[in-house]
C-alpha positions in Angstrom: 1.7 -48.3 23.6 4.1 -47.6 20.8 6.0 -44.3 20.2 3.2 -43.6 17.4 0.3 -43.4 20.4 2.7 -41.7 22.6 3.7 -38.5 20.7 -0.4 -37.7 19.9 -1.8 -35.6 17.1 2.4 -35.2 15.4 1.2 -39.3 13.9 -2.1 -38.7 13.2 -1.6 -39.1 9.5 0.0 -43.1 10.2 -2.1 -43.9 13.0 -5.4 -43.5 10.5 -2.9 -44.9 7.9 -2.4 -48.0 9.8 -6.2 -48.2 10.7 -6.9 -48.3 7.2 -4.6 -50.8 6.0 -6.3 -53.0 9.3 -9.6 -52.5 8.1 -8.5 -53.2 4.2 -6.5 -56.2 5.5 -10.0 -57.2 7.3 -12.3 -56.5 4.3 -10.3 -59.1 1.8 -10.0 -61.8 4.4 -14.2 -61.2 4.9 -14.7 -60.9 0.7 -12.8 -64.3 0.8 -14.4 -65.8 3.7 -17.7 -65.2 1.6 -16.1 -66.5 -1.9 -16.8 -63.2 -3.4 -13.7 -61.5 -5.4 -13.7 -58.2 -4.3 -11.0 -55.1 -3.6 -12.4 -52.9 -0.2 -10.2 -49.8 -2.2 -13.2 -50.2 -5.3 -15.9 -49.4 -2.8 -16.1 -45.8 -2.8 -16.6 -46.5 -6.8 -18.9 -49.3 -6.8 -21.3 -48.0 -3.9 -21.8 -44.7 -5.3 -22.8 -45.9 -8.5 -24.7 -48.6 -7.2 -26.5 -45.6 -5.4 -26.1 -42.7 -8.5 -26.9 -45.7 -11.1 -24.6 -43.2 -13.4 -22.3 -40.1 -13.5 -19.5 -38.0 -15.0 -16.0 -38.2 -14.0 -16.1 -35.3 -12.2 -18.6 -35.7 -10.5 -17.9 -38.6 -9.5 -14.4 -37.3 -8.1 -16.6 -34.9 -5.5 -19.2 -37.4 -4.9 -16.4 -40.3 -3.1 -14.0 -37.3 -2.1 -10.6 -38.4 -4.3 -8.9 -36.2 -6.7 -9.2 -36.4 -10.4 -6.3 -38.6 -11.3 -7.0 -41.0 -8.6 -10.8 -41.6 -9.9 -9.9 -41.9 -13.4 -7.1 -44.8 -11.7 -9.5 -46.6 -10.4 -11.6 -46.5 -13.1 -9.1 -48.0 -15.1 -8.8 -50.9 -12.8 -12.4 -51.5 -12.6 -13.2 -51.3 -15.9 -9.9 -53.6 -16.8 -12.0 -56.0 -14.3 -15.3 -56.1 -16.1 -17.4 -53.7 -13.4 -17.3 -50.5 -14.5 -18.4 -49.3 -18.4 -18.1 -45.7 -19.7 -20.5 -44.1 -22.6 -20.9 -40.9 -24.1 -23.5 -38.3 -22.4 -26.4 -38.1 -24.7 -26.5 -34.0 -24.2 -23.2 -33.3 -24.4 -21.2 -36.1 -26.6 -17.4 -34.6 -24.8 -18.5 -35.5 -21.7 -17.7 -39.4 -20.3 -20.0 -40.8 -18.0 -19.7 -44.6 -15.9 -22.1 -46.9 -14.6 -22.0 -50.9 -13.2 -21.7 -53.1 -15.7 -23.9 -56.0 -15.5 -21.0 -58.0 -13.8 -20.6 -55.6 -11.2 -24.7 -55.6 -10.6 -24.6 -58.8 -10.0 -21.8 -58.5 -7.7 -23.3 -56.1 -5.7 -26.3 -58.1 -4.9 -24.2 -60.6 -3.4 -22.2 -58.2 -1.7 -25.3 -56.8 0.0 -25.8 -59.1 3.1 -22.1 -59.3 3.5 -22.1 -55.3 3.5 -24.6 -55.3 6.3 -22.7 -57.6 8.3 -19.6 -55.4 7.7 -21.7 -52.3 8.6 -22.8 -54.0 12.1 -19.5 -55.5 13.2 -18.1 -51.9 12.6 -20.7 -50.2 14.6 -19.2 -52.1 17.5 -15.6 -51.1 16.8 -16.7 -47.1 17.1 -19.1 -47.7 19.8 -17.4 -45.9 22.4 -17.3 -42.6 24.3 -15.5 -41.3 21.5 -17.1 -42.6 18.4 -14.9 -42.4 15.3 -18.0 -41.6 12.9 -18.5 -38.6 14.8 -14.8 -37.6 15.6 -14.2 -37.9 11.6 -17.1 -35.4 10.6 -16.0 -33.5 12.7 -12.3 -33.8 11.1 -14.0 -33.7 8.3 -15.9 -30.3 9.0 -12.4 -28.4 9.7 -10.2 -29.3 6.9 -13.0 -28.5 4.4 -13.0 -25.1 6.5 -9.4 -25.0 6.4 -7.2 -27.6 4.5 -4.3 -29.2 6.3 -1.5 -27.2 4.6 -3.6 -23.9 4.7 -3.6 -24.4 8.6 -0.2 -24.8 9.1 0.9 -21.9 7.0 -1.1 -19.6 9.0 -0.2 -21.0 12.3 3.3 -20.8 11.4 2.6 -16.9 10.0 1.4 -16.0 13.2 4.5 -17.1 15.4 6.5 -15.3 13.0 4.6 -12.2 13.3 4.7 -12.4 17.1 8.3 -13.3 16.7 8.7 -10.0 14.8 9.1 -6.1 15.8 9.6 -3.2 13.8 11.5 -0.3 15.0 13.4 2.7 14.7 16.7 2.7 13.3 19.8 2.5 16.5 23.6 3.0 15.1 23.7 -0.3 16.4 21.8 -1.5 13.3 24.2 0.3 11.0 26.2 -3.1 10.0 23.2 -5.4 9.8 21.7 -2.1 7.5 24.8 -2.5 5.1 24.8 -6.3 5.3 20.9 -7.0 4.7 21.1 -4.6 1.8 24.1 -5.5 0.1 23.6 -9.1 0.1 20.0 -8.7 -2.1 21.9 -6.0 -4.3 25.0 -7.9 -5.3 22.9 -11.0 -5.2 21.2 -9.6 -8.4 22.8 -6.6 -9.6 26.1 -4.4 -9.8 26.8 -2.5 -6.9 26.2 1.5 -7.8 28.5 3.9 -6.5 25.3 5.4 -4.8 24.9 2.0 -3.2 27.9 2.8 -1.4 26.9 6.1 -0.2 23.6 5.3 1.4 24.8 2.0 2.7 27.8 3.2 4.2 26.7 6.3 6.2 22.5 5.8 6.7 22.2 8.3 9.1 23.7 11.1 7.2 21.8 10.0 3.9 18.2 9.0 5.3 17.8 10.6 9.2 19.9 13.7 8.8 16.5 15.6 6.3 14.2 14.4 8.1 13.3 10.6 7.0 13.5 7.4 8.8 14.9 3.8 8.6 12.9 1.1 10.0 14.6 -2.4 11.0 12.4 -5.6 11.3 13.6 -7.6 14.1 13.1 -11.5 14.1 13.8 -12.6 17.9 15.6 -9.5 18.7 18.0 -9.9 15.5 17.8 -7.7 12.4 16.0 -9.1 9.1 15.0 -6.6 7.4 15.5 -2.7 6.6 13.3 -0.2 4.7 14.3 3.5 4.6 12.5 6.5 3.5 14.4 9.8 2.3 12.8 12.7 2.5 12.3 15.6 0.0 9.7 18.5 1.3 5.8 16.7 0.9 7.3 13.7 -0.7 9.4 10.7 0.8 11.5 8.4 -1.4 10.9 4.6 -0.2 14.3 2.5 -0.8 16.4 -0.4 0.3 13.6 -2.7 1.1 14.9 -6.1 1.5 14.4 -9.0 4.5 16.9 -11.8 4.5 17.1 -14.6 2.2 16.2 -17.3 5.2 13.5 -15.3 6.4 11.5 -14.8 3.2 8.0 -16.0 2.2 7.0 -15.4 6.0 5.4 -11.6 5.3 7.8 -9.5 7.0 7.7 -7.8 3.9 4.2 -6.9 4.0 4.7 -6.3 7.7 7.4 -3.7 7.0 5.8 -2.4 4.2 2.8 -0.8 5.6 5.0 0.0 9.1 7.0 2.2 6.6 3.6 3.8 5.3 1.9 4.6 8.5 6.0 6.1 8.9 5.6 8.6 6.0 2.1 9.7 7.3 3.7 10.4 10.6 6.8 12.3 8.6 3.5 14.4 7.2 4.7 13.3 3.8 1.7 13.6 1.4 3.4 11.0 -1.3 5.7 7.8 -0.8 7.2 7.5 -4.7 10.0 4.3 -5.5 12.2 2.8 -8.0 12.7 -0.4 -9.0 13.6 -3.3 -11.5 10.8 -5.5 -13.6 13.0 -8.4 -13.6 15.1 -9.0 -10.8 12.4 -7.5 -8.2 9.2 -8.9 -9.7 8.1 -9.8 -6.1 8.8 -6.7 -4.5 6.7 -4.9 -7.2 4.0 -7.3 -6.6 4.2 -6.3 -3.1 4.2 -2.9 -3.9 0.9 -2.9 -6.2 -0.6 -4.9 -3.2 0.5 -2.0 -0.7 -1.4 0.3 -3.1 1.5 1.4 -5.2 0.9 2.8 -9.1 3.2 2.9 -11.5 3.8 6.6 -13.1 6.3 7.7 -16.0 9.9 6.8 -15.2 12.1 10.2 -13.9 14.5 11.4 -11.7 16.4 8.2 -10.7 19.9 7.8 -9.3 20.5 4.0 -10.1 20.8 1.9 -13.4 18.8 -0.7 -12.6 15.8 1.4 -12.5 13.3 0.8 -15.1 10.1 1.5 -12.9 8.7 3.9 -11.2 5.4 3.7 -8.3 4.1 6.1 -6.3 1.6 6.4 -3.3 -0.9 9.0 -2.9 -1.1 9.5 1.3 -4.8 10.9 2.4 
């Protein structure tokens, strides 16, 4: 056993890698043994139109499985050998369709009883407790469910969200409050004098009318703030921001409706923002997701506001 079999599903990708170059290695030294001239990676191709007699490009892409690019490859190569020919569709001229060429027909029918020798000798390879035929629908059946990639994004979404708390404000998150927010602010703007003021003393500027700060919390460590300031019915939503590292893992959205549900407990009957097209396209997008609409720009404290959203709160 190699250190491939030993550390399981993590080599799964080179482990069926190194079973197909074994059965590709295999095939050539059988096409030889039986003087034919033949490349295994051309039988998705060949088969299906041997089968289809003739299709389109794309359809031929979703009828072996291959992206676009690597069909019209392997097109190339066949048709550079003489076994594949193109022509125009009769009932719609821009469309290219493929067939066998009479080189490749003949081919095939000498291929035939060397194909159901390959087909039986195979058979007794997977036939075993586990059969691969059946173990690779299966595989099959969840990665057209849910791609590879897709999978691992939301696995790794939800040990970030169990990973992550929101909560209250504590002095104790005064410094990360000030650090969080002025890294994302200087990062992309000047820092305003009002900056300053709500950054330096939160409590006084956010808590001390009635609003709230909420602090995301990745592993017990602070990575994101949102505050709201209150003003009668209507709460002000500002200093948004999660840390640079921990971005494009939703703690935004995460944060954004905790600080919602936060403004209906504060009674507010409207959450309204600020913001800046350019340098916080994502956070707007965010915001339009969270329900947000934009509304005429007025009353702002900052320079680098040039929009303004609000939130209607039933």
């Amino acid at each position: 056993m190699n250190i491939f079999n030993e550390v399981g599903a993590l080599a799964i990708s080179t482990r069926l890698q190194r079973l197909i170059d074994q059965f590709r290695k295999d095939g050539v030294l059988i096409y030889q043994h039986n003087g034919i001239s033949f490349e295994p990676k051309w039988f998705p191709v060949i088969y299906t139109l041997h089968k289809k007699e003739s299709l389109g490009i794309m359809e031929l892409s979703e009828e072996i499985g291959y992206a676009h690019p690597s069909t019209i490859s392997l097109l190339k190569e066949l048709e550079k050998e003489g076994l594949v020919e193109s022509f125009k569709d009769q009932r719609d001229e821009r469309k290219r369709m493929v067939r066998l060429s009479e080189k490749a027909r003949a081919l095939v029918e000498q291929m035939q009883p060397v194909w159901e020798k390959i087909r039986k000798t195979a058979e007794q390879i997977i036939d075993n407790a586990n059969n691969l035929l059946q173990a690779m629908d299966e595989t099959e059946y969840q990665l057209k469910k849910e791609g590879f990639f897709e999978r691992y994004k939301r696995m790794e979404n939800e040990e970030t969200n169990a990973a992550i708390s929101i909560v209250d404000y504590k002095p104790e998150h005064a410094q990360a409050f000030y650090d969080l927010n002025y890294a994302w602010i200087s990062e992309t703007y000047e820092v305003e004098p009002e900056d300053e003021k709500t950054l330096s003393d939160p409590e006084t500027y956010y808590l001390k009318d009635g609003g709230a700060i909420l602090i995301a919390l990745y592993d017990g460590e602070p990575v994101g703030t949102c505050a709201l300031k209150r003003n009668g019915e209507v709460v002000e939503m500002s200093k948004m921001t999660v840390s640079k590292s921990m971005r494009g893992k939703k703690i935004g959205d995460l944060l954004g409706n905790a600080v919602i549900e936060k403004a209906r407990e504060l009674g507010a009957s409207k959450v309204i923002l600020y913001s800046n097209r350019k340098g916080s396209a994502a956070g707007i997008n965010l915001y339009k997701k969270l329900g947000f609409e934009e509304v005429p720009l007025t009353g702002h404290n900052f320079k680098r506001a040039d929009i303004k959203m609000e939130l209607a709160l039933e």
